[in-house]
N, C-alpha and C positions, 0 to 999 in steps of 0.2 A: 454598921450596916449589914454584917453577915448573918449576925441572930436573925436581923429583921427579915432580911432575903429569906433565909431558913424557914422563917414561920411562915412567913407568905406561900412558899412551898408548900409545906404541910398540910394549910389549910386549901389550897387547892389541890392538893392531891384526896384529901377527905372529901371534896364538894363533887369530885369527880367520880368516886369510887360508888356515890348511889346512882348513877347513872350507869353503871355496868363496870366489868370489869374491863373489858376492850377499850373502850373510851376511855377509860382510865391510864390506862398504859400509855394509850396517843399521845394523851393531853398532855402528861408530867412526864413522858420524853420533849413536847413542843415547847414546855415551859422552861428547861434546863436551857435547850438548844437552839430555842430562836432564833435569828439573825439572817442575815442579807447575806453570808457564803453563799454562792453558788458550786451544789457538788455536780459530784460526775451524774446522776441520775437524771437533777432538772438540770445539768446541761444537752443532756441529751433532748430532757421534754423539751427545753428552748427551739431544740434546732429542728426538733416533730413539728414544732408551731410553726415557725420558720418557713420550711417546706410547704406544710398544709397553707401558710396565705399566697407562696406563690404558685402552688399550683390550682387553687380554690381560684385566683384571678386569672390565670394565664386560660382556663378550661371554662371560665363565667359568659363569655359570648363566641367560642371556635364553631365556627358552624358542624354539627352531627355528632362531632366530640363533647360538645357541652350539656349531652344527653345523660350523660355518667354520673353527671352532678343533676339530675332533674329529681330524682328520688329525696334527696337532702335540701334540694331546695322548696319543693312541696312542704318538708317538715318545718324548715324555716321561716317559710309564710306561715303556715299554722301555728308557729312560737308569736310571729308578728300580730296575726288576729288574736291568739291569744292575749297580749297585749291591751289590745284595743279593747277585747271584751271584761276582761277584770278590772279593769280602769273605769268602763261606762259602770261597771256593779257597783267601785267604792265612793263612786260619782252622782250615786242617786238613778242612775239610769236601768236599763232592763235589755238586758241579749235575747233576740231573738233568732236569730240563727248564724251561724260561721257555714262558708264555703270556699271552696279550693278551685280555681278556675285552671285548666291543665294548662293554660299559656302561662302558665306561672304569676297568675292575680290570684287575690284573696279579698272576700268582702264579709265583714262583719254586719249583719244586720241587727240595729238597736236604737231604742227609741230613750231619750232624757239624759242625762248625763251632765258633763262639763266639757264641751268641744275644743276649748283651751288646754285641757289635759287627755281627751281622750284622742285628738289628732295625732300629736307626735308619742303618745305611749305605744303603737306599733315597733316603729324603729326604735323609740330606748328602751321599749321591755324587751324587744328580742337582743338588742344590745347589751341589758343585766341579763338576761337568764344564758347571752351568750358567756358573759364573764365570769360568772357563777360556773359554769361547767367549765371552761380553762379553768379556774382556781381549783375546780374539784380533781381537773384530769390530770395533777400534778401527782395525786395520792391514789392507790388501785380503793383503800376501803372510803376514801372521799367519793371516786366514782361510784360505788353502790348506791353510798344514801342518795347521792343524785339522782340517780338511774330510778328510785326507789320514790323520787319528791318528783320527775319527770312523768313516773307512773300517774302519778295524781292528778298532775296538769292533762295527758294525754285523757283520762276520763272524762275531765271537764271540757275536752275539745271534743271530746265523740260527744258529749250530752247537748252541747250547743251546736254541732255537725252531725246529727244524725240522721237527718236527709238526706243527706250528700255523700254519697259516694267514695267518690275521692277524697276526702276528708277521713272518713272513715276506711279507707284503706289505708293513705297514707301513715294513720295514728297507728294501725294494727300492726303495719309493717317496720314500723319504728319498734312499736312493743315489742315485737317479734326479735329483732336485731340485740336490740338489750338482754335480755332475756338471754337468747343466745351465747352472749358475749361472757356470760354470769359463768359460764360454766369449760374455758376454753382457759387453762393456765391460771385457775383460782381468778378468774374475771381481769386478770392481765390485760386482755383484749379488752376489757370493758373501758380501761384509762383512754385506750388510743382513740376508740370510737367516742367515747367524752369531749377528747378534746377536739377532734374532729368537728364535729356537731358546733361545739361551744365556738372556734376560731369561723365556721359560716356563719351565724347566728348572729356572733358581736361583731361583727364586721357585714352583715345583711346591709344596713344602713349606706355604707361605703357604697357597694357592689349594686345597690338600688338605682342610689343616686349618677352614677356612673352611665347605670341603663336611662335615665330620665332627661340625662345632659348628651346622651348620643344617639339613643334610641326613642323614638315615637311606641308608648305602651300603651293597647286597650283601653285600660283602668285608671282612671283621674289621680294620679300622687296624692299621697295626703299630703306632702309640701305646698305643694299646687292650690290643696284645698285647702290648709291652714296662711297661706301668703294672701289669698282671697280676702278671708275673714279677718284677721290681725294686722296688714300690710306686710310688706317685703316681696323679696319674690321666692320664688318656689325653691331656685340654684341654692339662695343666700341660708335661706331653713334647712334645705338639706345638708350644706357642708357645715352646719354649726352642729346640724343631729351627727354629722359624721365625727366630726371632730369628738363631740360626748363619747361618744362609740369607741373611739380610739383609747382618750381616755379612763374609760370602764373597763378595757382590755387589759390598759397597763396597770391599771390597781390592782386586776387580779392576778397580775403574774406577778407583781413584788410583793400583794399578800402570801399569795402558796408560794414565793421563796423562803417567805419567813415562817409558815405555816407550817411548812413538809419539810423538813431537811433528812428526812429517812432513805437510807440505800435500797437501790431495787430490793436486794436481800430481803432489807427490813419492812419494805412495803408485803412485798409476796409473805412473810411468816404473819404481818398481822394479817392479810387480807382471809388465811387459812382458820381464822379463830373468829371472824366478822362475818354471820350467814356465809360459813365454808359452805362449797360447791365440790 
């Protein structure tokens, strides 16, 4: 078994080395050291996460305090229409526009699709792209590519928002933070704000449906309006979207346990050699 293990190294260290040489280094450190330890680094991320979901719920409806979070929750709708609008595209369908409503709705206008898949892709795409950035905000050069594959998304939300205002400030002012963050401690700050983002995002679903079962909102649920069309009711679709949610959170924390096992050290020296700042 050791030659074999040995070779299998090898050749993934060769398949790696044409992709860069950064990448390279990540990878055939992750392949050596895999595993489900948790060090001091991601214990610390754990307990960043930790915090961020009890303070993202304890501040989600304080009257005048829950202003602080109104910037992030703007962005998080727009991850959610995002959602909805990508889904009607591989659906057959056509976006016509995204908008931000400042009571904290969002509506996706689009005509064709598959209403079976593009109803609940709001909450579970803002659920993966929530998980996807926790998995990424375990690693400072995992947060860049994010930051960097977030950029992409945010174009395609000003290109289907570009009416709107709020939509496009929001997206700007998101830009803008990232961007920022690129350059404060070799993008150190970029992880924290990653996971931040990623822990309101993959748990939007939770915190929606919360508002939906206590709160009277504006804007018809897509629970609501998926329970209509399919049967069920609106509660029962949202705690099964929450429950995925949950789910997609915890796949991505015991992937980036297994993914990153790199010390703050060893994050900060690759992140100097990965689009250094």
């Amino acid at each position: 078994m050791a030659p074999v293990t040995g070779q299998i190294l090898r050749h993934a260290r060769r398949a790696v080395v044409a992709a860069g040489p950064q990448v390279a280094a990540l990878s055939a450190r992750h392949i050596v050291k895999r595993g489900l330890t948790v060090n001091k680094a991601q214990s610390v991320t754990l307990g960043i996460i930790a915090v961020y979901v009890v303070v993202i719920a304890a501040l989600w409806n304080i009257p005048y305090i829950k202003w602080v979070l109104w910037p992030f929750k703007m962005l998080v709708i727009a991850f959610h229409e995002f959602g909805h609008a990508i889904t009607a595209c591989c659906t057959g369908g056509r976006v016509k526009s995204i908008s931000l409503d400042p009571r904290e709705g969002g509506v996706t206008h689009m005509s064709g699709g598959i209403t079976a898949f593009t109803l609940p892709a709001g909450y579970l795409g803002s659920s993966i792209i929530g998980a996807l950035l926790i998995f990424c905000g375990f690693n400072i050069v995992a947060s860049k590519v994010a930051s960097l594959v977030l950029g992409v998304c945010f174009l395609l939300t000003l290109w289907w928002g570009k009416r709107d205002w709020l939509t496009i400030c929001t997206v700007l002012a998101a830009v803008g933070l990232l961007v920022g963050c690129w350059f404060i401690a070799h993008a150190e700050a970029l992880r924290f704000v990653v996971l931040f983002i990623g822990v309101m995002s993959a748990l939007y679903s939770v915190w929606d449906i919360c508002d939906d079962l206590i709160l009277r909102k504006v804007n018809e649920s897509d629970a609501s309006v998926f329970a209509k069309r399919y049967g069920g009711s609106s509660a029962c679709w949202g705690v099964i979207w929450a429950i995925i949610a949950i789910i997609f959170m915890a796949g991505a924390i015991v992937g980036a346990i297994a993914a990153f096992p790199e010390s703050a050290t060893e994050q900060r020296d690759d992140s100097k050699h990965f689009i250094p700042t």
